[in-house]
ROMI-684217 format. One record per residue: z, y, x of N, C-alpha, C, O in turn; residue number from 0. Coordinates in steps of 0.2 Angstrom, whole numbers, padded with zeros to 4 digits, always signed. Last residue first. Layout:
% ROMI-684217
<n_zz = Z | n_yy = Y | n_xx = X | ca_zz = Z | ca_yy = Y | ca_xx = X | c_zz = Z | c_yy = Y | c_xx = X | o_zz = Z | o_yy = Y | o_xx = X | n = NUM>
...
//
This chain:
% ROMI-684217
<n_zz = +0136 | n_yy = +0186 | n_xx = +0087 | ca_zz = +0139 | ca_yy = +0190 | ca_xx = +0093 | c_zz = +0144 | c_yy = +0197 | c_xx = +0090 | o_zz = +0147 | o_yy = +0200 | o_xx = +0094 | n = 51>
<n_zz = +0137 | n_yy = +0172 | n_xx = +0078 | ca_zz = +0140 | ca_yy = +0178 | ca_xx = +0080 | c_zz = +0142 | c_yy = +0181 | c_xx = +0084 | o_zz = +0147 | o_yy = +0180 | o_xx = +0087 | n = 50>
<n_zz = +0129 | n_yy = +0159 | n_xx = +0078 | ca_zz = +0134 | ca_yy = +0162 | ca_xx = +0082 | c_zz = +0134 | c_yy = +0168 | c_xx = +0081 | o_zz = +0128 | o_yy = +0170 | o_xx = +0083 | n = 49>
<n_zz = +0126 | n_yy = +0147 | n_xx = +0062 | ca_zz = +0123 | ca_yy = +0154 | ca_xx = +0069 | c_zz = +0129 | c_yy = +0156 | c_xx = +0071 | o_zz = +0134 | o_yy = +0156 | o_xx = +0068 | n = 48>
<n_zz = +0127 | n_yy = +0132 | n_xx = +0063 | ca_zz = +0131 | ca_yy = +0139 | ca_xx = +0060 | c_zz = +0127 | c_yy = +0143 | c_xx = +0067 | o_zz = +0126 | o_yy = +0142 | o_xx = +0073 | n = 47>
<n_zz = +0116 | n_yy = +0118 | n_xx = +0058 | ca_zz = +0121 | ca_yy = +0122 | ca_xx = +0063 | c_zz = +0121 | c_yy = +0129 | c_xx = +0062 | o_zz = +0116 | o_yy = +0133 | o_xx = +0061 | n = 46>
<n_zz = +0116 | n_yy = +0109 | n_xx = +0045 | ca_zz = +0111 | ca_yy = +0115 | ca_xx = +0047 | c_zz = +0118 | c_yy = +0117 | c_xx = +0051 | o_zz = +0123 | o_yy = +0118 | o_xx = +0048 | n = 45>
<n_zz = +0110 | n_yy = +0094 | n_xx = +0037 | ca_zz = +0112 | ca_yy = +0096 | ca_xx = +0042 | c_zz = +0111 | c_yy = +0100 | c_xx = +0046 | o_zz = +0107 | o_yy = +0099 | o_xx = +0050 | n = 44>
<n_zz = +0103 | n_yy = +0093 | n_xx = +0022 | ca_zz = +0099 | ca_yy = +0092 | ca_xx = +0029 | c_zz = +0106 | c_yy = +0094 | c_xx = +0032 | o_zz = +0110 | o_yy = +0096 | o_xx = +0027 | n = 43>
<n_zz = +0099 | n_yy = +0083 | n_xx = +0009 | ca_zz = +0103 | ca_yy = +0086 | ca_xx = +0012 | c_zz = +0101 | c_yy = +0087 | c_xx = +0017 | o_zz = +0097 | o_yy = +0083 | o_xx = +0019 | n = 42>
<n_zz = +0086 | n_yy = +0085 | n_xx = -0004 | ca_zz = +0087 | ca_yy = +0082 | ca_xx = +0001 | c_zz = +0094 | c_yy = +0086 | c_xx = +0005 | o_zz = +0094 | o_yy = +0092 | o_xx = +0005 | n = 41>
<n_zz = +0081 | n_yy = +0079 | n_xx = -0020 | ca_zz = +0087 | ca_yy = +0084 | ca_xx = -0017 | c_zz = +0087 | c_yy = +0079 | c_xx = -0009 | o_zz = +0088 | o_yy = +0073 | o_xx = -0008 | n = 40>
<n_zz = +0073 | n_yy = +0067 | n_xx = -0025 | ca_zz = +0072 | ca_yy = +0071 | ca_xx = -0024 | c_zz = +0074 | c_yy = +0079 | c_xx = -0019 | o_zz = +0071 | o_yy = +0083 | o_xx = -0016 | n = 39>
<n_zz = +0077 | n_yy = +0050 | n_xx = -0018 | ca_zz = +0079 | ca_yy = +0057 | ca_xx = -0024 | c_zz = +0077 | c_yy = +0062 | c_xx = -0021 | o_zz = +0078 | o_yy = +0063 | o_xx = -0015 | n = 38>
<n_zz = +0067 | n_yy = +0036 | n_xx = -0022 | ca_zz = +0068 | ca_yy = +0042 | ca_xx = -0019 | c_zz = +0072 | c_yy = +0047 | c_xx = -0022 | o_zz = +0071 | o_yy = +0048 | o_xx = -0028 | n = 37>
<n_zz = +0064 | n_yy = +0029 | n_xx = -0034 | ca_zz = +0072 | ca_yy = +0026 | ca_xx = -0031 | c_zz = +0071 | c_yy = +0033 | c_xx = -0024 | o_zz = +0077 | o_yy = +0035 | o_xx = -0023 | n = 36>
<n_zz = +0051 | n_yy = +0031 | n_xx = -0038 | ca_zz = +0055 | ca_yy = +0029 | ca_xx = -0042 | c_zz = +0063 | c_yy = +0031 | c_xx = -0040 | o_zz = +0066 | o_yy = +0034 | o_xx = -0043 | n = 35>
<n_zz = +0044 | n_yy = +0032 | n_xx = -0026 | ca_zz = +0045 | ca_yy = +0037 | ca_xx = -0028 | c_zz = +0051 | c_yy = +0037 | c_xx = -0034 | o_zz = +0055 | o_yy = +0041 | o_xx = -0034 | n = 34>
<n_zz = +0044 | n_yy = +0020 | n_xx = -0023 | ca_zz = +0049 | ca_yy = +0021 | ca_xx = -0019 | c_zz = +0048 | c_yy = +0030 | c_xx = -0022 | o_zz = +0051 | o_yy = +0034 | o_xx = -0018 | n = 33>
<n_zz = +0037 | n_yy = +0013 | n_xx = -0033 | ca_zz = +0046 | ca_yy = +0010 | ca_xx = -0033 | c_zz = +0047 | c_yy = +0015 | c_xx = -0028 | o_zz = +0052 | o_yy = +0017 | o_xx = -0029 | n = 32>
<n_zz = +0024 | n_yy = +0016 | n_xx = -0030 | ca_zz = +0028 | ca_yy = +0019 | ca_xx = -0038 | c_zz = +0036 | c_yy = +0017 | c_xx = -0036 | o_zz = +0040 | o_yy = +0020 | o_xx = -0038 | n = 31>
<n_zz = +0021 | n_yy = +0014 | n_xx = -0019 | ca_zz = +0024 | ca_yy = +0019 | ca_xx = -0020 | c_zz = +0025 | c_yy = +0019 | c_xx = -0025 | o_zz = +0029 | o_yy = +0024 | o_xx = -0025 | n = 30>
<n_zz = +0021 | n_yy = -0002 | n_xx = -0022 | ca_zz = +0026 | ca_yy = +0000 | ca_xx = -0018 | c_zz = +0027 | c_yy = +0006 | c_xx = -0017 | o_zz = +0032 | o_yy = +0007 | o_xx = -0014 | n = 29>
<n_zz = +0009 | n_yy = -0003 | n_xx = -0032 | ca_zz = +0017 | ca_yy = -0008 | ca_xx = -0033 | c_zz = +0023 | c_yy = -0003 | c_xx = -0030 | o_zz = +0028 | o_yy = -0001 | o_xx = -0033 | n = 28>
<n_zz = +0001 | n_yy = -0001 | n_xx = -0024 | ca_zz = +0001 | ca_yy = +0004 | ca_xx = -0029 | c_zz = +0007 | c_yy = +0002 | c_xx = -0030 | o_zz = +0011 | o_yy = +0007 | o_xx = -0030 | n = 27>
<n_zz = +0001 | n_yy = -0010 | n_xx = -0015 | ca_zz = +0002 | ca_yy = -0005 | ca_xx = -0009 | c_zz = +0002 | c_yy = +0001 | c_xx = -0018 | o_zz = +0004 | o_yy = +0006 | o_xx = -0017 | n = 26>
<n_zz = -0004 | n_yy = -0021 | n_xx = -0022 | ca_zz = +0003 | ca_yy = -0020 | ca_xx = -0021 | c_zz = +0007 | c_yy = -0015 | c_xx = -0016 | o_zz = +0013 | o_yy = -0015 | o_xx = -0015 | n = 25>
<n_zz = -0015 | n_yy = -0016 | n_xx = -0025 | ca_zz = -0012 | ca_yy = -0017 | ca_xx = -0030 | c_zz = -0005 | c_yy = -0017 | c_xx = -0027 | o_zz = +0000 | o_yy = -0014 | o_xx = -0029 | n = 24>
<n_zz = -0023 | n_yy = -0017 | n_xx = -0013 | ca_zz = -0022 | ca_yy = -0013 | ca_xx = -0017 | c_zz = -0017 | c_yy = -0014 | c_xx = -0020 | o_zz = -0012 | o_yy = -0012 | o_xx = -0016 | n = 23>
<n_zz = -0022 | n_yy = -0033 | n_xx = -0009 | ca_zz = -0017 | ca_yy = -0027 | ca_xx = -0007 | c_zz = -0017 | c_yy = -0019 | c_xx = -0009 | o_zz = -0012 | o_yy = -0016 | o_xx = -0008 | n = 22>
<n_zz = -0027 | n_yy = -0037 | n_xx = -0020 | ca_zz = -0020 | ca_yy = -0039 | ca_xx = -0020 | c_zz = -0018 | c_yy = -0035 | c_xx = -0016 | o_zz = -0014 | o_yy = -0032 | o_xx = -0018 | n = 21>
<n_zz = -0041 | n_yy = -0033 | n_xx = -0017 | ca_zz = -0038 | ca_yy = -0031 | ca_xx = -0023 | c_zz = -0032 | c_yy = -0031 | c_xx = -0024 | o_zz = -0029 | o_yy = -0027 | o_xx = -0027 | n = 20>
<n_zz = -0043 | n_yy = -0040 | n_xx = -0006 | ca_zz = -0043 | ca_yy = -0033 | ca_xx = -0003 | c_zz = -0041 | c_yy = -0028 | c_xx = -0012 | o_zz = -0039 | o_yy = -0023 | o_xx = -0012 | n = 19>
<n_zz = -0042 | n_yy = -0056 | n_xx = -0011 | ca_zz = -0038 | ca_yy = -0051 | ca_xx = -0003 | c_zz = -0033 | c_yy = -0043 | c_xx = -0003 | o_zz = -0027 | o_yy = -0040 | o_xx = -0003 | n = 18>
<n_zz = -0054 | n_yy = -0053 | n_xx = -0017 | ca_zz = -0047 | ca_yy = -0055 | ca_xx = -0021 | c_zz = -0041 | c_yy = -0051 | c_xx = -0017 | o_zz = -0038 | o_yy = -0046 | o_xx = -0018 | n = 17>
<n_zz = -0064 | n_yy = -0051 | n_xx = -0008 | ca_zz = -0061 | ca_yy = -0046 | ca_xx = -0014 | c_zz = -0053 | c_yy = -0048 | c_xx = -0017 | o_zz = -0048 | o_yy = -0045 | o_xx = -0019 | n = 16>
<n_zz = -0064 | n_yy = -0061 | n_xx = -0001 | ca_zz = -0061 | ca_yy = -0053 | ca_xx = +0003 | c_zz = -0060 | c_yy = -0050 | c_xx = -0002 | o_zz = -0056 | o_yy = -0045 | o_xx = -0001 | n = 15>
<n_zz = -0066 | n_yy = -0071 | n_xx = -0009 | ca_zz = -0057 | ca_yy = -0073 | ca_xx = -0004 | c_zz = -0059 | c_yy = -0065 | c_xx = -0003 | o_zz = -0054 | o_yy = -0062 | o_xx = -0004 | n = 14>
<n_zz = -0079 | n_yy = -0068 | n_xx = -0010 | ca_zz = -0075 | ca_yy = -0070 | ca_xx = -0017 | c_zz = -0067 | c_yy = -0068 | c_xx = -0015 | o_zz = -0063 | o_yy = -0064 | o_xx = -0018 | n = 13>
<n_zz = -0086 | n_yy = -0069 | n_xx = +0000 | ca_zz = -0085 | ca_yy = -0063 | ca_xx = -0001 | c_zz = -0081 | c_yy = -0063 | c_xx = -0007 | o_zz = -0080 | o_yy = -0057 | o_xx = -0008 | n = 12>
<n_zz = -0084 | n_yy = -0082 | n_xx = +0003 | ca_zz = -0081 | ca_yy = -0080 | ca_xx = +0006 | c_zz = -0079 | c_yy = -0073 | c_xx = +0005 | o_zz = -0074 | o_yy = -0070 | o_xx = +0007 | n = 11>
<n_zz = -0091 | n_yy = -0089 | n_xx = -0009 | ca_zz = -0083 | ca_yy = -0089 | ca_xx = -0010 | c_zz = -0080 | c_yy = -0085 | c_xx = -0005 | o_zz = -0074 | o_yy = -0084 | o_xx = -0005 | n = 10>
<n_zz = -0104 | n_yy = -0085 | n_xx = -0005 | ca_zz = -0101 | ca_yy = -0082 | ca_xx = -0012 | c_zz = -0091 | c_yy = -0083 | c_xx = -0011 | o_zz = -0087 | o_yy = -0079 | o_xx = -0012 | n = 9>
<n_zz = -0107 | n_yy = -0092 | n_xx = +0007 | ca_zz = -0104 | ca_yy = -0084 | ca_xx = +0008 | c_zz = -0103 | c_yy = -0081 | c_xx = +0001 | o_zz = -0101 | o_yy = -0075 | o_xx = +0001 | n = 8>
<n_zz = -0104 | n_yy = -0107 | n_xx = -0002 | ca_zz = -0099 | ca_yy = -0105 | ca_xx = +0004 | c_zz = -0099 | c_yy = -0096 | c_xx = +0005 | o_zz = -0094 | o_yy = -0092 | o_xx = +0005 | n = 7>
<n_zz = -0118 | n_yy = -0106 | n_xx = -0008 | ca_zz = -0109 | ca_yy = -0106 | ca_xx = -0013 | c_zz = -0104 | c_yy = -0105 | c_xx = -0006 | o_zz = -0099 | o_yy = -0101 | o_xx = -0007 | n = 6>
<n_zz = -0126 | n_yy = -0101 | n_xx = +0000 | ca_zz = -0124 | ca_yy = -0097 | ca_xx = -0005 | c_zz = -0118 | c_yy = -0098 | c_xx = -0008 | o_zz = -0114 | o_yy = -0094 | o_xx = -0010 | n = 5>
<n_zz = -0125 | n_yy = -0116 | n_xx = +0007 | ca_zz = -0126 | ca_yy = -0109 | ca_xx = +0010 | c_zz = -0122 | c_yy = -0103 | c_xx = +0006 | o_zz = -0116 | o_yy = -0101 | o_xx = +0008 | n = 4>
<n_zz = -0128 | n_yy = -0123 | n_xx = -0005 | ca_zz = -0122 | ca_yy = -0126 | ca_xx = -0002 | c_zz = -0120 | c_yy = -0119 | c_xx = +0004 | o_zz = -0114 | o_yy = -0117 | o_xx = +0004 | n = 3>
<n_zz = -0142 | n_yy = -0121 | n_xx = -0005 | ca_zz = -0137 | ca_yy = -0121 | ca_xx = -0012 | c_zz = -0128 | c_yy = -0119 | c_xx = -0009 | o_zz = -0125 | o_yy = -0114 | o_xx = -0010 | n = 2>
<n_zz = -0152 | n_yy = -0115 | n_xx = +0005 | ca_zz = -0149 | ca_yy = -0121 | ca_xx = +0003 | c_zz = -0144 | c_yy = -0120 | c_xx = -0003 | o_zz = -0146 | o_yy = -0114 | o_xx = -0004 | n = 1>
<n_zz = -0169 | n_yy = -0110 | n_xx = +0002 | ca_zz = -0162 | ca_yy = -0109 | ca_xx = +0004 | c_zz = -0157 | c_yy = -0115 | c_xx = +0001 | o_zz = -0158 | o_yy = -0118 | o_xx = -0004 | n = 0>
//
């Protein structure tokens, strides 16, 4: 087998882990900020029942 073979499909599954770790990481990055900056207490908007 060629050498030159090997070192190309190692760098290419080398580029999908890197890829596929960076997006991990910054999809962890992004709910910690947005539970972070979320509040808790939600207001809602609730219409008055009619009285008969």
């Amino acid at each position: 087998m060629d050498i030159g073979i090997i070192f190309r499909s190692l760098i290419k599954w080398l580029r999908r882990f890197v890829i596929a770790f960076m997006l991990g990481f910054s999809n962890v990055i992004y709910q910690e900020t947005k539970t972070i900056d979320d509040t808790f207490f939600k207001t809602e908007q609730v219409l008055p029942d009619k009285e008969e």
